[in-house]
KOLTILUM-746991 format. One record per atom (N, C-alpha, C): residue number from 1; residue in three letters; atom name; x, y, z. Coordinates in steps of 0.001 Angstrom, whole numbers, plus 500000, padded with zeros to 6 digits. Example, Ala and Ser with C-alpha at 12.3 -4.5 7.8 and 13.67 -1.06 7.14 Angstrom:
KOLTILUM-746991
 resi resn name     xx     yy     zz
    1  ala    N 513190 494310 507800
    1  ala   CA 512300 495500 507800
    1  ala    C 513200 496700 507800
    2  ser    N 512850 497750 507080
    2  ser   CA 513670 498940 507140
    2  ser    C 512900 500030 507870
END
This chain:
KOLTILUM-746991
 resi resn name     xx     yy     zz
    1  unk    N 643687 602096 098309
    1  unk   CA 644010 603044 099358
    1  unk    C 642731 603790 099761
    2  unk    N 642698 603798 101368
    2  unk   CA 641315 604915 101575
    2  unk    C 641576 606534 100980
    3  unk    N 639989 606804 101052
    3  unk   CA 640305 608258 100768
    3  unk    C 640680 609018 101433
    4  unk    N 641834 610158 101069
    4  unk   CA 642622 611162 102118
    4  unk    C 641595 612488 102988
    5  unk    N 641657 612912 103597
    5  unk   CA 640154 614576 103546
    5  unk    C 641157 614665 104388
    6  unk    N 641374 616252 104184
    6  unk   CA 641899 617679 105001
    6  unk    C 640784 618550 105327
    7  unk    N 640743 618561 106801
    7  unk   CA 639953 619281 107414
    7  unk    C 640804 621070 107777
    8  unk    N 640176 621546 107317
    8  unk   CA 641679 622999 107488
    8  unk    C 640839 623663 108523
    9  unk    N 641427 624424 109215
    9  unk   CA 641342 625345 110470
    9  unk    C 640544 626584 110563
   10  unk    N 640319 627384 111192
   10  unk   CA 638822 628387 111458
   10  unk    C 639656 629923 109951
   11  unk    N 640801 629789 110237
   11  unk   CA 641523 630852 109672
   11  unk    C 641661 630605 108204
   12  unk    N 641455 629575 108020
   12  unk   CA 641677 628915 106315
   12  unk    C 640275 628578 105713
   13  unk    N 640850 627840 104541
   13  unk   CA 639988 627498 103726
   13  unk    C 641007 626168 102858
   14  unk    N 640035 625530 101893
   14  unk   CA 640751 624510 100802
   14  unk    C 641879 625281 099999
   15  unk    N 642055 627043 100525
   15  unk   CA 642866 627510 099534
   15  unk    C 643988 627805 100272
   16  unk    N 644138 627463 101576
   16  unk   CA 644943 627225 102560
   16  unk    C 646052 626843 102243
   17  unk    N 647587 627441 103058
   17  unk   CA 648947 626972 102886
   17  unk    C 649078 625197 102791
   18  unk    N 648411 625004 104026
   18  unk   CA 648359 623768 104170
   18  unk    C 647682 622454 103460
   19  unk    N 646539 623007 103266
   19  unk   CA 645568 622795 101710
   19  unk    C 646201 622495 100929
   20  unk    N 646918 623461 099943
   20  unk   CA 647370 623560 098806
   20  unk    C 648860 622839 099148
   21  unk    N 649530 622424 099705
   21  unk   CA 650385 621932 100148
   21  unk    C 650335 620453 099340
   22  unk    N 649348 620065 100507
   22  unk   CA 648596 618846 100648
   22  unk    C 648134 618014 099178
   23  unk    N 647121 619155 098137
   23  unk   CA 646706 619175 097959
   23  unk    C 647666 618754 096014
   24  unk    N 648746 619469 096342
   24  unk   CA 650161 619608 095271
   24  unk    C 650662 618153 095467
   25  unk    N 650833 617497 096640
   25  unk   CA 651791 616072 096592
   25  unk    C 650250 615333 096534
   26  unk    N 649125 615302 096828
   26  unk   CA 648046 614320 096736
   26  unk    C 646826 614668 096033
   27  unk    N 646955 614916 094457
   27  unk   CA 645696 615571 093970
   27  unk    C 644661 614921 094101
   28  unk    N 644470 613624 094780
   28  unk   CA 643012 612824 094982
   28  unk    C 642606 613222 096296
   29  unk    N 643298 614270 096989
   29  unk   CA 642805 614553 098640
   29  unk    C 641637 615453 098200
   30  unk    N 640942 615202 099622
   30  unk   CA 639473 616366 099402
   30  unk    C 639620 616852 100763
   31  unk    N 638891 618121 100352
   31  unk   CA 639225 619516 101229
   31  unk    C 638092 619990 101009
   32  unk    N 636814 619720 101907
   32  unk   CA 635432 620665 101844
   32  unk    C 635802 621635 102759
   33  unk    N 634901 622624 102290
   33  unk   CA 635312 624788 102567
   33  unk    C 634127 624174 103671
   34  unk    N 634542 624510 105315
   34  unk   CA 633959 624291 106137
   34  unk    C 633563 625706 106795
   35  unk    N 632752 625952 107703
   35  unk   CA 632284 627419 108444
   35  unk    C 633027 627293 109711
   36  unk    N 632841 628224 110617
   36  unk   CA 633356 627804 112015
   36  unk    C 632639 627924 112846
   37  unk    N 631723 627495 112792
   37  unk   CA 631008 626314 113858
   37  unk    C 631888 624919 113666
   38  unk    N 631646 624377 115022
   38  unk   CA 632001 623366 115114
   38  unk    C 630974 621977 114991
   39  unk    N 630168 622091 115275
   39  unk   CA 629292 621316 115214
   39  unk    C 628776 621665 114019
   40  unk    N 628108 622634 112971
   40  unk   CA 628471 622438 111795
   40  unk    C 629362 621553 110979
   41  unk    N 630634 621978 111286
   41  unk   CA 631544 621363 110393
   41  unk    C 631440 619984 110775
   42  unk    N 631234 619490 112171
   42  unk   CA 630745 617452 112472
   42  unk    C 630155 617564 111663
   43  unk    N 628755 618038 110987
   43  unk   CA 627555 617874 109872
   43  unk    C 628379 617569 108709
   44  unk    N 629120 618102 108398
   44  unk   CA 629656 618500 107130
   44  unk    C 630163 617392 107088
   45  unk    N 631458 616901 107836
   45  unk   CA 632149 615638 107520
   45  unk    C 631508 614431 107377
   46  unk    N 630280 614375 108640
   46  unk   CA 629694 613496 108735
   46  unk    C 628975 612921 107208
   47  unk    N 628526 613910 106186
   47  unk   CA 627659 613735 105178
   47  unk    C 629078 613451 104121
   48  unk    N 630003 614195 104462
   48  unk   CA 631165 613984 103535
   48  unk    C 631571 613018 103521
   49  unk    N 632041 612565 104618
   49  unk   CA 632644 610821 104753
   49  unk    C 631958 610176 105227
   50  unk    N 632094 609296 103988
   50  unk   CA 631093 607794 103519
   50  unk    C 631505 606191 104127
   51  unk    N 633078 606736 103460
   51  unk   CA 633964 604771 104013
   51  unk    C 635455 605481 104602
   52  unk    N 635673 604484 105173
   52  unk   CA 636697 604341 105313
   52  unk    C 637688 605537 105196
   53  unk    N 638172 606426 105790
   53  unk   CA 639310 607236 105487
   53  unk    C 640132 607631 105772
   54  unk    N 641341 607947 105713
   54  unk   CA 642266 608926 106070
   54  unk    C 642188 609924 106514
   55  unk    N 642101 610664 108236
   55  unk   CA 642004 612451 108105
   55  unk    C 642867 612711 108760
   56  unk    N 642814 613768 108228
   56  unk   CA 643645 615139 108862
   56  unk    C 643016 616551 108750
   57  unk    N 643291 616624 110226
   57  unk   CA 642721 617888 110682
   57  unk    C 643487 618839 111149
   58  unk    N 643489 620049 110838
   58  unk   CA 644148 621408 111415
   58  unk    C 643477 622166 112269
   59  unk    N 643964 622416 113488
   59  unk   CA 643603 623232 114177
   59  unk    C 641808 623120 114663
   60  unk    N 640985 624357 114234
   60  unk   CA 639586 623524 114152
   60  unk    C 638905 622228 113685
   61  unk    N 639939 622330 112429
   61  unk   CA 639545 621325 111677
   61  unk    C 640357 619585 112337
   62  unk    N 641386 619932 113391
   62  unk   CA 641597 618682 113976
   62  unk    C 640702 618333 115059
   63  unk    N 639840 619554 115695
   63  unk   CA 639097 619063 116825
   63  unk    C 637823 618749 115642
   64  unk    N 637179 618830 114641
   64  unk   CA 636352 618382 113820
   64  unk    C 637147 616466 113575
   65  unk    N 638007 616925 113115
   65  unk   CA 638468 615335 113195
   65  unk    C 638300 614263 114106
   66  unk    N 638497 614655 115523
   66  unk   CA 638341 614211 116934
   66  unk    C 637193 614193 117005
   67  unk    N 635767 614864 116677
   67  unk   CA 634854 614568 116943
   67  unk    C 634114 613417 115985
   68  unk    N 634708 613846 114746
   68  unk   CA 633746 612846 113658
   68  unk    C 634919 611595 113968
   69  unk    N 635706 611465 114415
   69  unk   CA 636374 610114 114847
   69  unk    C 635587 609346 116034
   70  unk    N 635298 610062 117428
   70  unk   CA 634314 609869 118474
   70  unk    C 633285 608984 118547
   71  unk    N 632803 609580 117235
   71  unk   CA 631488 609365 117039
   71  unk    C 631365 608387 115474
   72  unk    N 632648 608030 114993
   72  unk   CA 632354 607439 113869
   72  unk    C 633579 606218 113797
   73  unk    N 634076 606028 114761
   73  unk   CA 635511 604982 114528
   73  unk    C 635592 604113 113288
   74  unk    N 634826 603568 113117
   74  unk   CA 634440 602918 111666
   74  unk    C 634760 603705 110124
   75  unk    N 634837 604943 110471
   75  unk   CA 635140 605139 109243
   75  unk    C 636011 605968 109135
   76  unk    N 637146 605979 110316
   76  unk   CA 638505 606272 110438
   76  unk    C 639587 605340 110239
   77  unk    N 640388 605089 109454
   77  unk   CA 641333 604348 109385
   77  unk    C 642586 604904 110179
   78  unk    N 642795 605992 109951
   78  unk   CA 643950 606898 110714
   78  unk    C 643746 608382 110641
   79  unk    N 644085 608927 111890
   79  unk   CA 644065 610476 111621
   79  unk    C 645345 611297 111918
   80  unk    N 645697 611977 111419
   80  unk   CA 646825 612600 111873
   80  unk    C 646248 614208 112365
   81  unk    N 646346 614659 113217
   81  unk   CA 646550 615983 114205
   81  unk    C 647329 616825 113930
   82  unk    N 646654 618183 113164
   82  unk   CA 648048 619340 113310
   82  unk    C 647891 620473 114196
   83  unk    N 648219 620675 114864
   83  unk   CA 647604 621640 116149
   83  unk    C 646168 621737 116501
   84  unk    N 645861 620477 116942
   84  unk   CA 644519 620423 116919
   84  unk    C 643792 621350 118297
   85  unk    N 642317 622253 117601
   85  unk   CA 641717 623148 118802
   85  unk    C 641194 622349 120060
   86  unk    N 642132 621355 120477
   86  unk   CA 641141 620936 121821
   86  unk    C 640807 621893 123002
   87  unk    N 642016 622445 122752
   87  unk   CA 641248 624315 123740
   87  unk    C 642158 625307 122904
   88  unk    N 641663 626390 123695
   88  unk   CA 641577 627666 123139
   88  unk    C 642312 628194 123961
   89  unk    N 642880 629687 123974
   89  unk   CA 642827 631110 124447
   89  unk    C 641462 631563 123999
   90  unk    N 640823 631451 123177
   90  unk   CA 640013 632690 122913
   90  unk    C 638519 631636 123015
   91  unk    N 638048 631641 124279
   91  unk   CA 636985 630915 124522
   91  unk    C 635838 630860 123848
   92  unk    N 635576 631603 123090
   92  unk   CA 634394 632219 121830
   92  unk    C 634394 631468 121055
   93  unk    N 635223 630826 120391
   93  unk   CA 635495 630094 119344
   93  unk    C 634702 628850 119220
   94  unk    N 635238 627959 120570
   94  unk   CA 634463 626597 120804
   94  unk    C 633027 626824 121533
   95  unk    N 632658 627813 122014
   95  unk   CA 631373 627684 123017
   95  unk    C 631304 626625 124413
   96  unk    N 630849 627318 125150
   96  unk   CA 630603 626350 126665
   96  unk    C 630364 625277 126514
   97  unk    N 629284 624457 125781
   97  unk   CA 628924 623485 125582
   97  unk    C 629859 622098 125187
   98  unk    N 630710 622511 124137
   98  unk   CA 631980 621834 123579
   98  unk    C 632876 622267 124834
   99  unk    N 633552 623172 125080
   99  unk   CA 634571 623161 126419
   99  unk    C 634321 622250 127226
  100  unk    N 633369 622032 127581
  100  unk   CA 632548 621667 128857
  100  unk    C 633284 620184 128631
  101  unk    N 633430 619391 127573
  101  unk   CA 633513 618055 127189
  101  unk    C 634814 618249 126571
  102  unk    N 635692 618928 126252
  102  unk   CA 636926 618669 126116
  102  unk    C 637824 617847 126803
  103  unk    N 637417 618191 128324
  103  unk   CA 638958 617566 129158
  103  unk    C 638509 616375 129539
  104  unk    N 637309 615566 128584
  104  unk   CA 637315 614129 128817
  104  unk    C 637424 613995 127315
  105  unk    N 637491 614151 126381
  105  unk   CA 637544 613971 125078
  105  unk    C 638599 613161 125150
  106  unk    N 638470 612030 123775
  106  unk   CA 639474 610888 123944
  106  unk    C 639414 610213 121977
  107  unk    N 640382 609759 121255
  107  unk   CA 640406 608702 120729
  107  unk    C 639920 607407 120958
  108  unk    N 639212 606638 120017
  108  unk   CA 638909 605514 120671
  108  unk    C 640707 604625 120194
  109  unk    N 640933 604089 121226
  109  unk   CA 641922 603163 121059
  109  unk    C 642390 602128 119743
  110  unk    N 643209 602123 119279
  110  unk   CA 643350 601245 118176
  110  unk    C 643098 602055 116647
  111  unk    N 642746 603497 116813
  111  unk   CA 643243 604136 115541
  111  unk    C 644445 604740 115746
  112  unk    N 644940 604502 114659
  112  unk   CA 646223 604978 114442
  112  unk    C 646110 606419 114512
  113  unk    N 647035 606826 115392
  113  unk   CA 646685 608730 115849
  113  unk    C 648049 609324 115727
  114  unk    N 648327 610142 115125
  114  unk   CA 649520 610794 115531
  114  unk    C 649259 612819 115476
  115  unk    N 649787 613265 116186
  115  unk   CA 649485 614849 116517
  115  unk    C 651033 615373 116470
  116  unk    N 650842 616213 115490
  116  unk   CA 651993 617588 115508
  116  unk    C 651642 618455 116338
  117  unk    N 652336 618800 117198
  117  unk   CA 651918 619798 117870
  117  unk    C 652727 621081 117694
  118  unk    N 653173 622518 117874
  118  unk   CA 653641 623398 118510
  118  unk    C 654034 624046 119735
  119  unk    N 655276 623780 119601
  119  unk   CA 656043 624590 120906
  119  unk    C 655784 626175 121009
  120  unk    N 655820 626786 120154
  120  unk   CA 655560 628237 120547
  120  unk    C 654215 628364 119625
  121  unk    N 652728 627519 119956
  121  unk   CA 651670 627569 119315
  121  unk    C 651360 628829 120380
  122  unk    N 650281 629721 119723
  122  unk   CA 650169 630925 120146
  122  unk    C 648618 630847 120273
  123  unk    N 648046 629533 119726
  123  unk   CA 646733 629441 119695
  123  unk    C 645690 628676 120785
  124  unk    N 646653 627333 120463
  124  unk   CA 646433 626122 121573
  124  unk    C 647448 625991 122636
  125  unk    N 647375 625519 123512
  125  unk   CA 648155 625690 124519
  125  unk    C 648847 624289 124241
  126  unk    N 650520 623817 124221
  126  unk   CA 650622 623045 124063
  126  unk    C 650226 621525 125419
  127  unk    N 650002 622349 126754
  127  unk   CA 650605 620992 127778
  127  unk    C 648782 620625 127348
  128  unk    N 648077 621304 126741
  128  unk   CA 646221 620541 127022
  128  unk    C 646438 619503 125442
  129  unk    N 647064 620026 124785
  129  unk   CA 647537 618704 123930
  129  unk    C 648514 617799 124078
  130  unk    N 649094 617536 125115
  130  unk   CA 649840 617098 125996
  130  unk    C 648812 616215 126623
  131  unk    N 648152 616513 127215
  131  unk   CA 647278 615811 128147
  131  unk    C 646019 614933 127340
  132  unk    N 645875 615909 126468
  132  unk   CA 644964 614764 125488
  132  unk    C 645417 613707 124761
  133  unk    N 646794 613707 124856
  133  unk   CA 647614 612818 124139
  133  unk    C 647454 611784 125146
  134  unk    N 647153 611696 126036
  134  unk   CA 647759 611206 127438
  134  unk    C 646348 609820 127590
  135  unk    N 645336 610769 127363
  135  unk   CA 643383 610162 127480
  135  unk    C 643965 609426 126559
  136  unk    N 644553 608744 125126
  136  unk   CA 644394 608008 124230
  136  unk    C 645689 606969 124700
  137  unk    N 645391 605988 124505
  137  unk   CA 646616 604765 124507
  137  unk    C 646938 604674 122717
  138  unk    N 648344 605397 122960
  138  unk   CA 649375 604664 121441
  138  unk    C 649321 606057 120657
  139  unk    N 649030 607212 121226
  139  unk   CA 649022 608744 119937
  139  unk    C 650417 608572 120072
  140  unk    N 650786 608992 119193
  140  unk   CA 652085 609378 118425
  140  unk    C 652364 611123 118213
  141  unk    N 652718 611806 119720
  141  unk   CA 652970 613230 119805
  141  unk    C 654181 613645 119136
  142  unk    N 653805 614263 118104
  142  unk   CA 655240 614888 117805
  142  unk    C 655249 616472 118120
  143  unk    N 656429 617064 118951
  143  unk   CA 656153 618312 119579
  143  unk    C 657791 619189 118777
  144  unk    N 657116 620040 117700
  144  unk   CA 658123 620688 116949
  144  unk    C 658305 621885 116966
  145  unk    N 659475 622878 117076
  145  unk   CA 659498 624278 117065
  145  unk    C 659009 624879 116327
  146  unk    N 657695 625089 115970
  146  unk   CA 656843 626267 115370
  146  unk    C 655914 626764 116148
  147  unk    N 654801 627482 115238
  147  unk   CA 654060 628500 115519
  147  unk    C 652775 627382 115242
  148  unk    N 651267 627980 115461
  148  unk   CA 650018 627064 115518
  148  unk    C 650109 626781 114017
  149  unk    N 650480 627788 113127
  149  unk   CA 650250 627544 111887
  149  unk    C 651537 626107 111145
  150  unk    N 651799 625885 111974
  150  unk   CA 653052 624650 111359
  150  unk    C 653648 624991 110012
  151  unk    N 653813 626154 109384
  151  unk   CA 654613 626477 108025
  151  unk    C 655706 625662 107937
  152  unk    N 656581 626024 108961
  152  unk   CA 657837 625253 109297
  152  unk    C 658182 623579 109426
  153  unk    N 656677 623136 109346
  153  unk   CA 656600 621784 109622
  153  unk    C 656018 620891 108475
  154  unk    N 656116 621550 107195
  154  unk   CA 655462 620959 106448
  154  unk    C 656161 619567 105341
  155  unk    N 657275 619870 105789
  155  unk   CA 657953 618514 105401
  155  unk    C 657684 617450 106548
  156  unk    N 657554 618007 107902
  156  unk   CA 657291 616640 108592
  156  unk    C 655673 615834 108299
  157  unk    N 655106 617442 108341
  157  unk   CA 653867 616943 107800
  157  unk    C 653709 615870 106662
  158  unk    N 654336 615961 105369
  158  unk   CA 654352 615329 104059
  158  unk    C 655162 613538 104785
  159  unk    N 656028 614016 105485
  159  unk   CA 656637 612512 106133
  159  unk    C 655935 611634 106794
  160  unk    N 654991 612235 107964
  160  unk   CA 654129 611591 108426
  160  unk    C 652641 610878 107542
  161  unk    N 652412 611745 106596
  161  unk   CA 651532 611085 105779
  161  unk    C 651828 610109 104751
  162  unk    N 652864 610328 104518
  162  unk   CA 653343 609339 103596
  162  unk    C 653407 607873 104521
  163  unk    N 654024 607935 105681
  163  unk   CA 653768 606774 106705
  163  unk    C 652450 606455 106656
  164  unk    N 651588 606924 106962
  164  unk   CA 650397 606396 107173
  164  unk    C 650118 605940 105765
  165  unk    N 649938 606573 104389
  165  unk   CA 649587 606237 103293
  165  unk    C 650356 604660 103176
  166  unk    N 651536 604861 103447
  166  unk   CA 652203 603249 103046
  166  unk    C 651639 602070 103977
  167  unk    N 651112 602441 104576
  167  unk   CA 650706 600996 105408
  167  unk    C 649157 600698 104551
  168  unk    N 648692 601488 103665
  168  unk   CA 647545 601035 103269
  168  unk    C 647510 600912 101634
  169  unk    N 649027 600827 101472
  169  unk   CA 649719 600494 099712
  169  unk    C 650113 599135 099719
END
């Protein structure tokens, strides 16, 4: 099986709800303590992942996913999306430079993609993850009644990974 990595979000850390979640049903997952920069954290993954892997990204840490996917298809096997930052409300966060290249941002085709999203996300707007779903042929949107933080979603979360894990058992 490839290796699992949780990328967690600007608000977290590896000690994260979602983290530790994760971290309880899959003790071989890795979770590097990232900064929030974004382009930082590309550095980070980039040196982190070696072969082949499994990600998942939250929030910042899903637009970190999207980028080290971009730029690395080869050593994505599948990623799964949990409210990923492809935009903001709070424009500070990502910087001009990254905005600027969001609303062409894309999956390359033929990884297996699937995105949780939030209906009452308070962070990301849901229709721009909507639309990024849209740039990729074959994402797998799942759009569920929570908040950005997906608490409420963490059994779908554990369901969806387990899908992906079994196709590579």
């Amino acid at each position: 099986m490839p290796p699992i990595i949780f990328l967690h979000g600007l608000g977290s850390s590896p000690e994260g709800t979602k983290a530790c979640f994760l971290k309880k049903l899959y003790p071989h997952i890795n979770i590097p303590l990232l900064p929030p920069d974004p382009f930082e954290r590309l550095f980070i993954a980039e040196h982190y992942i070696k072969e082949p892997s499994i990600i998942i990204g939250s929030s910042l840490g899903g637009l970190t996913a999207i980028m080290f996917c971009i730029k690395h298809p080869d050593l994505v096997k599948s990623i799964l999306l949990l409210a990923p930052a492809i935009w903001t409300y709070d424009r500070n966060i990502l910087g001009q430079k990254l905005i600027s290249s969001l609303t062409h941002m894309k999956i390359h085709d033929g990884i297996p993609t699937t995105i949780i999203a939030a209906e009452k996300d308070e962070v990301i707007p849901l229709e721009k993850i909507r639309e990024f779903s849209k740039r990729t042929k074959g994402i797998n949107l799942l759009e569920v009644d929570d908040t950005h933080d997906l608490h409420a979603s963490l059994n779908l979360i554990k369901k969806e990974l387990d899908c992906i894990i079994s196709d590579f058992i």
